[in-house]
N, C-alpha and C positions, 0 to 999 in steps of 0.2 A: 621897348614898346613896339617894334615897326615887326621882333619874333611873333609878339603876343599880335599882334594886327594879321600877321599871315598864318597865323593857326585859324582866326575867327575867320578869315577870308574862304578858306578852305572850307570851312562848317557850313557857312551861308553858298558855297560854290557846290557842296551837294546837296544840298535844298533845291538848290535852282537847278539841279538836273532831274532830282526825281520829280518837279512839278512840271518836266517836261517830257519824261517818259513815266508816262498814268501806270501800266502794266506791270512796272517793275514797282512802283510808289505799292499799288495794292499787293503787292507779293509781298513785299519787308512789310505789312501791317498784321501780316494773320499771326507768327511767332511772339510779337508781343503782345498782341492781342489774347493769346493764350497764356503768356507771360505775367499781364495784367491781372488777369482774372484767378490767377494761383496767388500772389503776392497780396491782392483784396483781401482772399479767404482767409490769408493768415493774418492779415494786420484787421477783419475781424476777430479774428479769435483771438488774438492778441485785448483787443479791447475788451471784449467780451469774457475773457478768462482773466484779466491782468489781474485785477482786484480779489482772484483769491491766489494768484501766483504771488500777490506781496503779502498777503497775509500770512501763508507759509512761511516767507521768507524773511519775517521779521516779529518772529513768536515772543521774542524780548519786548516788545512794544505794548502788548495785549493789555497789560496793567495802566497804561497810560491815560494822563486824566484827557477829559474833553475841554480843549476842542484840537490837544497835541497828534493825537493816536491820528485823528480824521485825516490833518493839515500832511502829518510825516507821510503817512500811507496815498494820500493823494499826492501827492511831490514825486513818491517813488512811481505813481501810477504815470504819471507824466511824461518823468523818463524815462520807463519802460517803452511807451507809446517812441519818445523820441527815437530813441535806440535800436527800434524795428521800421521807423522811418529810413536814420541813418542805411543800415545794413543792407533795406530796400532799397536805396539811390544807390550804394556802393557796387550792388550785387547784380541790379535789375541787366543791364546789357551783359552783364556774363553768362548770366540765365538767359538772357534772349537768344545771343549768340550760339550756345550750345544748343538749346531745343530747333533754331532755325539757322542751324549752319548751311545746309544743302540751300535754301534761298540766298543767304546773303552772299555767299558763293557768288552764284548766279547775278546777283545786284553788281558786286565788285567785277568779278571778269566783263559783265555787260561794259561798268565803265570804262575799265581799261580800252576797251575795245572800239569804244564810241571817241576816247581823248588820243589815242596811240597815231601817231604819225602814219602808220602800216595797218592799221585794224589791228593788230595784235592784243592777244593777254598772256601775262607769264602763265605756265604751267608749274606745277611739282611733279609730273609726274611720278606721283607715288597711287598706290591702288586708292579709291575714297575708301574705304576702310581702314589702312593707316590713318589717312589724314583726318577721319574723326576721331579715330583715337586721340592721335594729339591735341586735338583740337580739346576733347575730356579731358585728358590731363593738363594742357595750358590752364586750360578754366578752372580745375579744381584746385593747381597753385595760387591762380588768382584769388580767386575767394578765400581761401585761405588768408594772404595777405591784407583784403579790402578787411576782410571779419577783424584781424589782432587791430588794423588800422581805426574800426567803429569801434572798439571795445575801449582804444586809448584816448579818442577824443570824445567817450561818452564821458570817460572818468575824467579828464578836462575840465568838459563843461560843469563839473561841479564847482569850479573855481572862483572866487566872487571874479566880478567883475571882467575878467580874459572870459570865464568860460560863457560870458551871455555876448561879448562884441567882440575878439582876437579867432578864438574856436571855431564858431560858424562860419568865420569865412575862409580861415584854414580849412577846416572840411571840403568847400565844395572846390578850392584847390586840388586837394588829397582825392577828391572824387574824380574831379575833369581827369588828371594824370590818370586814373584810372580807367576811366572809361573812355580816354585817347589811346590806352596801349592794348586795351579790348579792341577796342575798332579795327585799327591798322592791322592787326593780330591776321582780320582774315584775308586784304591785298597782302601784308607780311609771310604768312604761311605758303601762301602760293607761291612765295620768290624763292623758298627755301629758310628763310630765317625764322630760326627756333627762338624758344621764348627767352634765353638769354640776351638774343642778339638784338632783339627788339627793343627792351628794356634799355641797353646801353645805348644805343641809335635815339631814345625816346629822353634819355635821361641826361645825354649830351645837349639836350634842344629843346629843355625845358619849358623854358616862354614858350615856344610852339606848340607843344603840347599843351599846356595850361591854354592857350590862346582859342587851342580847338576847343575842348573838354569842358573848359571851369563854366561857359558860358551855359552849354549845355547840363551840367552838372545842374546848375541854377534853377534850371527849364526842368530838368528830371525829377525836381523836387515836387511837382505835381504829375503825377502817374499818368493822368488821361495823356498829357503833354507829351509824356516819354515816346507812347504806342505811336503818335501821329508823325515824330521827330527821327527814330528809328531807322526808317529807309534812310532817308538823307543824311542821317548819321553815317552810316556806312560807307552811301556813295562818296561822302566829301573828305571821308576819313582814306578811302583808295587814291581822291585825289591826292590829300598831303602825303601820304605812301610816297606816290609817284615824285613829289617833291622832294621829300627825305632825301631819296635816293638819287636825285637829278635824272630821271628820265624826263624826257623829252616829250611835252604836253601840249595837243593839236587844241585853241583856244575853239 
């Protein structure tokens, strides 16, 4: 508990920075903001198309008497709906990250700079053209992994009883982890550490991560929440960075 207590510490200690530097707070709002507004389109058209995506998808059914054929195809429409929620909370900071990596950037080194003994922030020097590269390919492993990850706990939730109370809270576990090794991903990038080394650093320190992430995960379950939570995610995610690592953090 006192891991899982200093991961949340950290989440709420970059909240409380970007409510105090306004400039940077509006800078990390505009990439999910545009983030937001892509993932709406499709979880309308997700609604708005689902009901003939399961009719497709369950031509065996068409015979069935009423009120089975309605009950089955609405149940599938449901968790259709769910499973494009899922994938949304899984996904949304990896998407954010990547379309506004050049901001959060800037968010994280500000931190570092503003908490650092010296004013300092690490560099990679490497050109930024490398480092969005990688930055592309971290992310596209990621999602990768979050998507097998929603795929497994949709077919879960079809379980009586685990899959409506064990599942859903598994998930925003399996989300926080992930949206804790997103975050760090971009104070981690900077220092040099590639997306293995981050993982094992992340995965060694479990509670901490879950301690950051699950809480937030919870909170991402509501979209508008995400876009507004985003900067502060970031900043408080460089601070635990800084922690991971023990450097040495001007209060």
């Amino acid at each position: 508990m006192r891991d899982f207590g200093m991961g949340f510490a950290q989440f709420l200690a970059g909240q409380r920075w970007v409510a105090r530097h306004r400039r940077e707070y509006g800078l990390g709002l505009v990439p999910a903001l545009i983030t937001l507004v892509i993932y709406g389109a499709a979880l309308v058209g997700v609604i708005t198309w689902g009901g003939d995506v399961t009719e497709t998808l369950t031509p065996f059914a068409d015979g069935w008497p009423s009120p089975w054929l309605g009950l089955f195809r609405g149940a599938l429409m449901v968790a259709l709906i769910a499973l494009a929620v899922l994938v949304a909370a899984l996904t949304f900071t990896a998407v954010t990250l990547l379309i506004g990596s050049p901001f959060y950037d800037v968010i994280s080194e500000r931190v570092d700079r503003s908490v650092s003994p010296d004013g300092s922030a690490p560099e990679s020097g490497l050109a930024w053209w490398v480092e969005l590269w990688i930055s592309v390919r971290d992310s596209a492993r990621i999602l990768v992994r979050a998507m097998l990850w929603a795929v497994l706990l949709f077919v879960l939730g079809f379980v009586p009883v685990i899959g409506q109370t064990v599942i859903p809270v598994l998930a925003v576990f399996v989300t926080g982890f992930f949206l804790t090794q997103e975050l760090t991903s971009v104070a981690l990038q900077r220092r040099g550490a590639h997306l293995n080394q981050q993982m094992a650093m992340l995965r060694s320190r479990k509670t901490v991560a879950w301690g950051f992430g699950a809480p937030l995960a919870a909170a991402f379950l509501i979209p508008v929440v995400a876009v507004f939570l985003m900067p502060g995610a970031v900043a408080g995610a460089t601070l635990l960075s800084r922690q991971l690592l023990g450097e040495p953090t001007r209060v």
